[in-house]
C-alpha positions as CSV (number, residue, x, y, z in Angstrom):
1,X,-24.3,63.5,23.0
2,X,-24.2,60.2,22.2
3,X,-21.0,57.4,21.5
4,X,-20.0,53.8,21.3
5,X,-17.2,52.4,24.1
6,X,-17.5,48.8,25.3
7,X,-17.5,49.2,29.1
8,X,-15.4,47.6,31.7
9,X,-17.5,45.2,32.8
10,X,-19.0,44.0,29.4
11,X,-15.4,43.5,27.7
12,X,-15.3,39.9,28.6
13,X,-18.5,39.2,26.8
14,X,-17.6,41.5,23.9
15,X,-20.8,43.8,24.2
16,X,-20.5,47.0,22.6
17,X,-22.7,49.7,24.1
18,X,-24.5,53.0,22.8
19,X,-24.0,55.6,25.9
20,X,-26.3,58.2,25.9
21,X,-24.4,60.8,28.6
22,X,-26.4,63.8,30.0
23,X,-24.6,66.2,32.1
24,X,-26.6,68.1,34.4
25,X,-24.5,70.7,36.1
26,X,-25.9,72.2,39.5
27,X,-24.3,75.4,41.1
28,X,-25.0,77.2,44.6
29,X,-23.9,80.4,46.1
30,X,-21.3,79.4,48.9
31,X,-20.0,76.4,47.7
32,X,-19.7,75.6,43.4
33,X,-20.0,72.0,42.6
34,X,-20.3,70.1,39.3
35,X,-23.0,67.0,39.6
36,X,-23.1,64.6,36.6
37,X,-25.8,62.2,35.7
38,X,-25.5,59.1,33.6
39,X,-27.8,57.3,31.9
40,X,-26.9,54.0,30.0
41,X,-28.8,52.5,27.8
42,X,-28.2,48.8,25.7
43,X,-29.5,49.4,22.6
44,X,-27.1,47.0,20.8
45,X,-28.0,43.9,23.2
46,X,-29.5,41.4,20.3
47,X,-33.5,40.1,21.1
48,X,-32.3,36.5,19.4
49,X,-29.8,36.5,22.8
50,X,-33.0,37.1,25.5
51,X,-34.7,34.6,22.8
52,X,-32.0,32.1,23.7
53,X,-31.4,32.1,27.5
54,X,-35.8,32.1,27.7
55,X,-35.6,29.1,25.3
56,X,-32.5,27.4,27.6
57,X,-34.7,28.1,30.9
58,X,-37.6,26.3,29.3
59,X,-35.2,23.1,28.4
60,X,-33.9,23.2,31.7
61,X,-37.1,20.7,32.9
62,X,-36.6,18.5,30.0
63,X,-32.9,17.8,30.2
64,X,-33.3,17.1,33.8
65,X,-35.3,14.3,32.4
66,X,-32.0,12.5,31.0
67,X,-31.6,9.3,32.0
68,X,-28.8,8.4,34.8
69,X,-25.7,6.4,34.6
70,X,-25.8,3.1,36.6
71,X,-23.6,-0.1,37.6
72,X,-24.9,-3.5,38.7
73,X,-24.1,-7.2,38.3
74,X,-25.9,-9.2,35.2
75,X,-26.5,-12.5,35.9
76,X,-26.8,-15.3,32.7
77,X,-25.2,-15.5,29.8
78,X,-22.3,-13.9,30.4
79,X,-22.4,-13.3,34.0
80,X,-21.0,-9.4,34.1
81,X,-20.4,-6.4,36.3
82,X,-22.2,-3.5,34.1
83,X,-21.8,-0.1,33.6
84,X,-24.5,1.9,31.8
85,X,-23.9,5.4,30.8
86,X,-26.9,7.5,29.2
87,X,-25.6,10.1,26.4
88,X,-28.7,11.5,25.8
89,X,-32.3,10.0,26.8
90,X,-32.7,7.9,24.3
91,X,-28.9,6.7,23.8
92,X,-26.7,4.5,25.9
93,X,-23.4,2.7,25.5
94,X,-22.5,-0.2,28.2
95,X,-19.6,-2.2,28.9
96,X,-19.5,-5.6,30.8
97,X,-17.1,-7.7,32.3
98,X,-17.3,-11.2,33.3
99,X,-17.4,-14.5,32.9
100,X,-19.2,-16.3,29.7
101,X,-20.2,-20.3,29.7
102,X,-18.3,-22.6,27.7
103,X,-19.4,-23.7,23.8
104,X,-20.4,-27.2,23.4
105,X,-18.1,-30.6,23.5
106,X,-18.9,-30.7,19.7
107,X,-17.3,-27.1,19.2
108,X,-14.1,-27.4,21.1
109,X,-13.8,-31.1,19.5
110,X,-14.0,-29.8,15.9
111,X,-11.7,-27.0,17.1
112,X,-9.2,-29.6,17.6
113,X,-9.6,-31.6,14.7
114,X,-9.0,-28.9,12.8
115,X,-5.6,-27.9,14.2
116,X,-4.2,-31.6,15.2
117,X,-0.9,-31.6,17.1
118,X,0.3,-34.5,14.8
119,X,-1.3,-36.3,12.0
120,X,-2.0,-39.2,14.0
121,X,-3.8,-37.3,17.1
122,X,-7.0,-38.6,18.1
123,X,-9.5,-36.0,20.3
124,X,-10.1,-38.0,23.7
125,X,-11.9,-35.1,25.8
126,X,-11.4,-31.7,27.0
127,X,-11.5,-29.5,30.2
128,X,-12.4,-25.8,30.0
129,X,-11.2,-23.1,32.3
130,X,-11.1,-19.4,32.8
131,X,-13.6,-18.6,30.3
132,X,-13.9,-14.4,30.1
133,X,-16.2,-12.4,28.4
134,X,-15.8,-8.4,27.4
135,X,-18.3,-6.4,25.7
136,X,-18.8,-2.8,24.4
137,X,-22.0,-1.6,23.0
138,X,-24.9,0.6,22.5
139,X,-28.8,1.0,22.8
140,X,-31.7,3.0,21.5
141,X,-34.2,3.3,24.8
142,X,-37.6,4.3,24.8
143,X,-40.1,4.8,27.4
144,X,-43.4,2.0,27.3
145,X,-44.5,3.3,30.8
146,X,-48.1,4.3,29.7
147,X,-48.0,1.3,26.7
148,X,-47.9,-1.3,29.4
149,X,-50.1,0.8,32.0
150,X,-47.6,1.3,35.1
151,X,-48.0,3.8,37.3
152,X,-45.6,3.3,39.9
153,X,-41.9,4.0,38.1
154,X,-41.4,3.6,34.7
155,X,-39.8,1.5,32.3
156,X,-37.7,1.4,29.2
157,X,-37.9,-1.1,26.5
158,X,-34.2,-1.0,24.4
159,X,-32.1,-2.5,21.6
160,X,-29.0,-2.4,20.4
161,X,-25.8,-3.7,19.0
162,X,-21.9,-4.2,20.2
163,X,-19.1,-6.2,19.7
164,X,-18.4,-9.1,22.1
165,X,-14.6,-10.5,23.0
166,X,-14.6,-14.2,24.3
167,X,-11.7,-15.9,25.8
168,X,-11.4,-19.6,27.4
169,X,-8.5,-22.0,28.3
170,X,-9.1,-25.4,26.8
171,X,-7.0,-28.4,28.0
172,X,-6.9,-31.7,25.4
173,X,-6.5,-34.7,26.5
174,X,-5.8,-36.8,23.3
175,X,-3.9,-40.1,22.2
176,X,-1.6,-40.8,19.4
177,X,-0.5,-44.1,17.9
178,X,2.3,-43.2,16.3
179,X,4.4,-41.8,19.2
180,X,2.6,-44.1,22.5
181,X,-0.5,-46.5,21.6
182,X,-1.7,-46.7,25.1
183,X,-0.7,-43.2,26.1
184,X,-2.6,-40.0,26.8
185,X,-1.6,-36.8,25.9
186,X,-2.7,-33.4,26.9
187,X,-2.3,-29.6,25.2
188,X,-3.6,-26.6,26.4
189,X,-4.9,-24.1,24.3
190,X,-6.2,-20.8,24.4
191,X,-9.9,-20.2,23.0
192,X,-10.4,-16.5,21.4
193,X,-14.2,-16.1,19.7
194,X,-14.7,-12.3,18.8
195,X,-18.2,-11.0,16.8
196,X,-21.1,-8.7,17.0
197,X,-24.1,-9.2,18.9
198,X,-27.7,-7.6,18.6
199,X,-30.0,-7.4,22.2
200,X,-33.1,-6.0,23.2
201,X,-35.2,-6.1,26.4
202,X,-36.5,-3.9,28.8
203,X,-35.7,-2.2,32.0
204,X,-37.5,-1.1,35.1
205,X,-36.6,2.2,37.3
206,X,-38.0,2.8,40.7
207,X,-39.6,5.6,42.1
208,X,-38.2,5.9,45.7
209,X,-34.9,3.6,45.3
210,X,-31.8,4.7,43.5
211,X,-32.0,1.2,41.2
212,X,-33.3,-0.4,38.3
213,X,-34.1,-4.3,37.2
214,X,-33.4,-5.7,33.7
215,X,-34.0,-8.4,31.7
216,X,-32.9,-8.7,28.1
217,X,-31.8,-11.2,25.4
218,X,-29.7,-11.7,22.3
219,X,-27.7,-13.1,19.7
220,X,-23.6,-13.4,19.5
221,X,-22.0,-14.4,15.9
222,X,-18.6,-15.1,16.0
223,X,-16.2,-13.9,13.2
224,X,-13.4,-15.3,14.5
225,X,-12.2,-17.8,15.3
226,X,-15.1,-19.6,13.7
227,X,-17.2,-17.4,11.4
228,X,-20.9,-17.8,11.4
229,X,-21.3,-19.8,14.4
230,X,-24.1,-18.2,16.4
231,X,-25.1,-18.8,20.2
232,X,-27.8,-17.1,22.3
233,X,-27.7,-15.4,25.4
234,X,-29.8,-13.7,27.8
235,X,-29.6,-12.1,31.6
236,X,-31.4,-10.6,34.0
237,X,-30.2,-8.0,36.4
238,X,-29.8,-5.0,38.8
239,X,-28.4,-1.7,38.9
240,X,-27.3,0.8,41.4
241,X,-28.2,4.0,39.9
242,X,-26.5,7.5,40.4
């Protein structure tokens, strides 16, 4: 006879099962004994689940392809500690840390002339400390190995786009007529540029070392705090990869 029951050690996975049962019952003289044999069968397991794990065990080679995460110093324009982190092969997202050079004497001077302590301030010069630099972004990668002929390692060319957070501390030295004519005054200020910035370059992996060079550059636009003013940038570096 035949019946469904889902068996003990299917239920987690939700199986149901066709049992075929045949009992074959053996007696003897001296001693009577009953002797059942069981035959199960699946007839219910779907082929599209077999087609699935084959199809996963023939991925399993590519996805082990994915590119790994790495951390490493950048050195240029800003001058960061980076963290890379590969979502799939092709996509990335980084963050950086560091410190960023200042903007020019002509920037920070129009920055004060545009917010004068007092009417009668005049810009005299200006010392720039602390200046930090944060950015967040992400990057399309794709592999130029045989394009540029390299047979030891490989290499991926990238671009991509983030958001960049600037911060510097800018002391004024400045004189005013109307308060001391032969006096010099200082303020200190804090600097805030945010924007978006666009990048490419490439980057090189090694065979036998767990690390990678990069070189890359890029454009920042600030929309605040003054909107539209550009400034390029560009680094080269090393990673530790793992």
């Amino acid at each position: 006879m035949s019946f469904a029951t889902p068996c003990s050690l299917c239920r987690k996975h939700h199986y149901p099962l066709n049992l075929k049962v045949s009992a074959l019952f053996l007696k003897k003289s001296t001693t009577a004994f009953n002797f059942v044999q069981i035959k199960v069968k699946d007839q219910t397991k779907p082929k599209g689940v077999k087609k699935l794990i084959l199809l996963i065990i023939g991925l399993l080679p590519i996805l082990s392809l994915a590119q790994e995460d790495g951390i490493g110093l950048r050195l240029g324009e800003p001058f960061s500690i980076t963290y890379k982190k590969f979502l799939d092969d092709n996509i990335a997202i980084e963050g950086m840390f560091g410190r960023a050079g200042a903007n020019s004497a002509q920037y920070y001077q129009r920055a004060f002339e545009n917010n004068r302590p007092s009417p009668n301030a005049f810009y005299a010069g200006h010392n720039t400390s602390s200046i930090l630099s944060f950015n967040l972004r992400g990057a399309y990668h794709e592999d130029i190995t045989d394009d540029l002929n390299i047979e030891q390692g490989y290499i991926l060319g990238y671009f991509g786009l983030g958001a960049q957070l600037r911060t510097a501390q800018v002391d004024y030295a400045y004189t005013d007529s109307s308060v001391s004519p032969n006096s010099v005054f200082r303020e200190s200020r804090t600097n805030i540029d945010f924007g978006p910035e666009v990048f490419g370059g490439a980057e090189y992996y090694f065979d036998e070392l767990p690390m990678s060079v990069f070189a890359e550059v890029g454009l920042f636009m600030e929309l605040l705090d003054r909107i539209g003013h550009l400034r390029f940038q560009g680094a080269i570096g090393v990673r530790y990869i793992f």
